[in-house]
C-alpha positions as CSV (number, residue, x, y, z in Angstrom):
1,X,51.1,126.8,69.6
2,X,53.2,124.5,67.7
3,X,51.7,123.9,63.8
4,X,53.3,120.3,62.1
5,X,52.5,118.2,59.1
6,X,52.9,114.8,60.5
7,X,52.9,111.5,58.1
8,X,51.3,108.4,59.4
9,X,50.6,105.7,56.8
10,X,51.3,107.6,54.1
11,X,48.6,110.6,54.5
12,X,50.0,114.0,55.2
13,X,48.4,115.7,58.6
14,X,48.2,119.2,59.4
15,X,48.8,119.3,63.1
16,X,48.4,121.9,65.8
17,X,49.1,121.4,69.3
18,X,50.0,123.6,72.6
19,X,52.9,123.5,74.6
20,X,51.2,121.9,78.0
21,X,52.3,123.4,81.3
22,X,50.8,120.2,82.8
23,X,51.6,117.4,80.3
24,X,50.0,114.8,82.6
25,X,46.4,115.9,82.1
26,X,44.7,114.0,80.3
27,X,45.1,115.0,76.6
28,X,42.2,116.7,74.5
29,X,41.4,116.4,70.7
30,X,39.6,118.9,69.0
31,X,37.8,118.2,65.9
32,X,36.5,120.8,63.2
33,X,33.3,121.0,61.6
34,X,32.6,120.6,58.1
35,X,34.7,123.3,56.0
36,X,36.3,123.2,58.5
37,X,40.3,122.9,59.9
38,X,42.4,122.9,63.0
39,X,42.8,126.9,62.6
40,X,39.1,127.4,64.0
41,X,40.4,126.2,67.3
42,X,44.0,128.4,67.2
43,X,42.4,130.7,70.0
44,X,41.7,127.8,72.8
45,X,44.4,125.5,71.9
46,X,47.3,127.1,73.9
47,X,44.6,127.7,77.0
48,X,44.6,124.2,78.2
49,X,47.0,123.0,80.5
50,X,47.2,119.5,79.2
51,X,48.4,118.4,75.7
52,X,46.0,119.9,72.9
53,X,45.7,118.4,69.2
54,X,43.9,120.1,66.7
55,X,44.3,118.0,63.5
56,X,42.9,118.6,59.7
57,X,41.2,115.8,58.8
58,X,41.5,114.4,55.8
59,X,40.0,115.9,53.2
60,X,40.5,119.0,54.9
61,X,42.8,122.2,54.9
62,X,46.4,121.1,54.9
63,X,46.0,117.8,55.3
64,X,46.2,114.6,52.0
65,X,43.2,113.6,50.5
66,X,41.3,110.4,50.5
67,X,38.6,108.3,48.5
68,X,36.3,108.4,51.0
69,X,34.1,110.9,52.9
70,X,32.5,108.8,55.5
71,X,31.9,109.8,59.0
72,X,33.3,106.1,60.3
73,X,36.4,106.2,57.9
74,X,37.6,109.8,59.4
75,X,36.5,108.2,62.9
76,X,39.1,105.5,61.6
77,X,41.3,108.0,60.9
78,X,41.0,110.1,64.0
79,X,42.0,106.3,65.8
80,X,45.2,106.6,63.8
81,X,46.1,110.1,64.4
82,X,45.6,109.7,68.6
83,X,48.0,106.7,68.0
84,X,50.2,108.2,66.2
85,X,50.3,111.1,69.2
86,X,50.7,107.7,72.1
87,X,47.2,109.2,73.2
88,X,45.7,105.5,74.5
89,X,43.2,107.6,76.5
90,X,41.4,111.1,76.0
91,X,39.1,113.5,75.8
92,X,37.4,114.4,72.6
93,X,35.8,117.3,71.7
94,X,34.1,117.9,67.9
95,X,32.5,121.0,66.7
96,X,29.2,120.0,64.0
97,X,30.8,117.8,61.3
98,X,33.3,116.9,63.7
99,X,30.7,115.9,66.5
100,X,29.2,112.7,64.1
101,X,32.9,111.9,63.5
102,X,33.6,112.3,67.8
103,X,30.1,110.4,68.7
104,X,31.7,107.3,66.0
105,X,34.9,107.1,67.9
106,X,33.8,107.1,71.3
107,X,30.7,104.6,70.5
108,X,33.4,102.6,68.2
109,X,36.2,102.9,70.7
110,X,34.8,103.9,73.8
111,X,37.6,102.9,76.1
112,X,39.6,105.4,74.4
113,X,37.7,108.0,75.1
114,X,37.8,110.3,79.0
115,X,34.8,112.9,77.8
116,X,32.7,113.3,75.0
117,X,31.9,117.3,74.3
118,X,29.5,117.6,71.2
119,X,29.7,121.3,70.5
120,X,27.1,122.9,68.0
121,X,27.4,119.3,66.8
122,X,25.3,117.6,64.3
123,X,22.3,115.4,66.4
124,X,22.3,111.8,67.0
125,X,19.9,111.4,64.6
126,X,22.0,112.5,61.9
127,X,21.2,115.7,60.0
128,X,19.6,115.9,57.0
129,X,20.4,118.3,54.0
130,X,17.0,118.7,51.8
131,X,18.1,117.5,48.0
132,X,16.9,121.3,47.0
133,X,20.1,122.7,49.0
134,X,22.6,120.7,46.8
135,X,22.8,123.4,44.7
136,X,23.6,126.1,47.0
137,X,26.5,123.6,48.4
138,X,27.6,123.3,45.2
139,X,27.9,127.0,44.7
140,X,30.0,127.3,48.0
141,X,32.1,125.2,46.3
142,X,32.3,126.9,43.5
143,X,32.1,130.7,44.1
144,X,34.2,132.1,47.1
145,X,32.2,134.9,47.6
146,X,29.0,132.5,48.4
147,X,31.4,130.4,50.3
148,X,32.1,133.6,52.6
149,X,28.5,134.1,53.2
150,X,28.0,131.1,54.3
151,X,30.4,130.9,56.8
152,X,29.6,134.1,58.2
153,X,26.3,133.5,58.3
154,X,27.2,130.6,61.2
155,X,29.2,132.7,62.5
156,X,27.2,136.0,62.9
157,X,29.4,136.9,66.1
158,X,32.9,136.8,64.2
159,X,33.9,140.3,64.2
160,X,37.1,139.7,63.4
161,X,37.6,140.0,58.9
162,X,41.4,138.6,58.8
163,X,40.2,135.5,60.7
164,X,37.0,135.1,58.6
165,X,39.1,135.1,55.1
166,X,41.8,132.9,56.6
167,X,38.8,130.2,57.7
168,X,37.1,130.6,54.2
169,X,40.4,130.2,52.5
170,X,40.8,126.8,54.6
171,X,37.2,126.1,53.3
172,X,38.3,126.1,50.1
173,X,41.0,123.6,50.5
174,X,38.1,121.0,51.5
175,X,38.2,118.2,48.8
176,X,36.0,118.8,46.3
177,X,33.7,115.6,46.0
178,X,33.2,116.1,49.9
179,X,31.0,119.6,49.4
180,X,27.7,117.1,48.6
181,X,29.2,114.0,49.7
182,X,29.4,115.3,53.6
183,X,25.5,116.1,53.3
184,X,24.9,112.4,52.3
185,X,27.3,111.3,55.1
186,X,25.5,113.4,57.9
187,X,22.0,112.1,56.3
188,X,23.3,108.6,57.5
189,X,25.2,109.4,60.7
190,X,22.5,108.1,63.1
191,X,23.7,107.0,66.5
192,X,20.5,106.3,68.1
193,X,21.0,102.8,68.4
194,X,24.3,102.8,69.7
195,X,24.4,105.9,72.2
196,X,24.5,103.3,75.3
197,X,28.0,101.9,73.5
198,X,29.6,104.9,76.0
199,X,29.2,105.2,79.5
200,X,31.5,107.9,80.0
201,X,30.7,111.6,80.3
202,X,29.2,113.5,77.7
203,X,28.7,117.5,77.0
204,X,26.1,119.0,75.1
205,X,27.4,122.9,73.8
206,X,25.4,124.9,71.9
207,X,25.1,128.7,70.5
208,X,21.8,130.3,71.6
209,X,21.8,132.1,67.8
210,X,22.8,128.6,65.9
211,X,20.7,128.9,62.8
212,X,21.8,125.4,61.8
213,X,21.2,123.1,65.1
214,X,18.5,124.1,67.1
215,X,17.7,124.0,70.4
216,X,15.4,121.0,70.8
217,X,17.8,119.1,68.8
218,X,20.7,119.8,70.9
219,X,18.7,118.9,74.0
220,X,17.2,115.6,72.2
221,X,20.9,114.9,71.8
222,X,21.6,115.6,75.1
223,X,18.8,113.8,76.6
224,X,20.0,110.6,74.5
225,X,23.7,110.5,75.7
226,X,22.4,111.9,79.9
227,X,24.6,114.5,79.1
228,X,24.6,117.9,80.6
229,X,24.1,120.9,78.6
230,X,25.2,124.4,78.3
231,X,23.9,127.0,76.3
232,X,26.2,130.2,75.0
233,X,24.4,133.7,75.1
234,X,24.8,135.8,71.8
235,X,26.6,133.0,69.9
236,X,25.5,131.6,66.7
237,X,27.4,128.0,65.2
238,X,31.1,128.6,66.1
239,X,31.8,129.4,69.6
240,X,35.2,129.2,69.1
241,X,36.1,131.7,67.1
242,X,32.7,133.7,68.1
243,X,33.1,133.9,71.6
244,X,36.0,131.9,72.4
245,X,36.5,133.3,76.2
246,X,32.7,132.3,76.5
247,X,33.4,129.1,75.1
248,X,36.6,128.5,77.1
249,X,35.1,129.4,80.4
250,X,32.6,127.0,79.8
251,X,35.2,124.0,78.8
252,X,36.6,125.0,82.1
253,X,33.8,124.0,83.7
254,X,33.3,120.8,82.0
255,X,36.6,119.8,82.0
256,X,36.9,120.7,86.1
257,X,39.8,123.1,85.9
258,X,37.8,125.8,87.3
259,X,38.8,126.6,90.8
């Protein structure tokens, strides 16, 4: 795995990407969740055969800050970083946050986009954050030791400590008007309307032990998009860095490399 800061109009980008043994496959993005970065995927990126991105949005981890916190300004921005990689075509793959920001794209650009996998991701309907819970989202802002919690709590599968400060560490990085103002965007981020934008494939992933997206909603997402759906045994919100053979056998699947 290869880790970069690229520059494309002007922003800094923290990049990670494999080294593809088949650089003709069709590439794959994958896109953190909120709190998120690139480093939640740095145990599936070197796995796929093809070329594998893993960016930081803006606003997030390594990567330069901007004014807004939008879900369709970082879908604008996820446009720019697949052109700045001469990716015309792929598959896109976004983990909660990062599944309103992957549902944007491909219902914004959908001829860009080869397979849409929605993994623990927020619903179609958007996801609201009760204005009571402000506070406590202000307080994993604020206090690291909350802000660990939190994190493992949506990751109750995470065994691994080293891994769990370096992801809360990243967490921290996450630009500061963003802790409340991605809970507003989510509140918004209803795709209902536009779902039959894509007619390309779409995967529905989901931990059996998510505390945060539950099963119905998942499947009402699914049911919304026809897509198929897969469920992970003893897995809460992050499959990646939960379970991430589980999760990788299963993107096998999806993705048809499985022999």
């Amino acid at each position: 795995m290869d880790k970069s800061i690229m520059l494309i109009d002007g922003m800094t980008i923290r990049m990670r990407r494999n080294n593809p043994s088949e650089p003709n496959t069709v590439p794959i993005v994958m896109l953190h969740g909120n709190l998120g970065s690139g480093l939640w995927y740095e145990q599936i990126i070197d796995r796929y055969s093809g070329n594998c991105a893993a960016p930081d949005l803006p606003n997030f981890g390594d990567s330069g800050r901007m004014d807004s916190w939008m879900i369709p300004d970082y879908s604008a921005w996820l446009g720019k970083i697949a052109d700045e990689l001469n990716w015309e075509r792929f598959i896109l793959l976004g983990h909660s946050f990062g599944g309103a920001v992957a549902m944007d794209f491909a219902l914004s650009s959908p001829e860009r986009v080869e397979q849409l996998i929605l993994v623990d991701s927020s619903p179609v309907q958007g996801f609201v954050t009760p204005r009571e819970h402000y506070p406590a989202i202000e307080a994993y802002r604020d206090n690291r030791d909350v802000l660990k919690k939190a994190i493992a709590s949506i990751a109750p599968e995470l065994s691994d400590e080293i891994l769990l400060e370096k992801l809360v560490d990243d967490a921290q990085k996450m630009k500061s008007e963003a802790f409340i103002g991605h809970a507003e965007a989510l509140a918004v981020a209803d795709y209902r309307g536009r779902v039959n934008n894509y007619k390309g494939t779409v995967h529905v992933l989901r931990g059996d032990k998510d505390i945060l997206i539950s099963k119905d909603s998942a499947l009402e997402s699914a049911d919304f998009f026809k897509a198929s759906y897969y469920e992970i045994e003893n897995c809460g919100h992050s499959p990646m860095v939960e379970k991430p053979d589980d999760f990788w056998n299963i993107l096998l699947c999806v993705l048809g490399e499985n022999d």
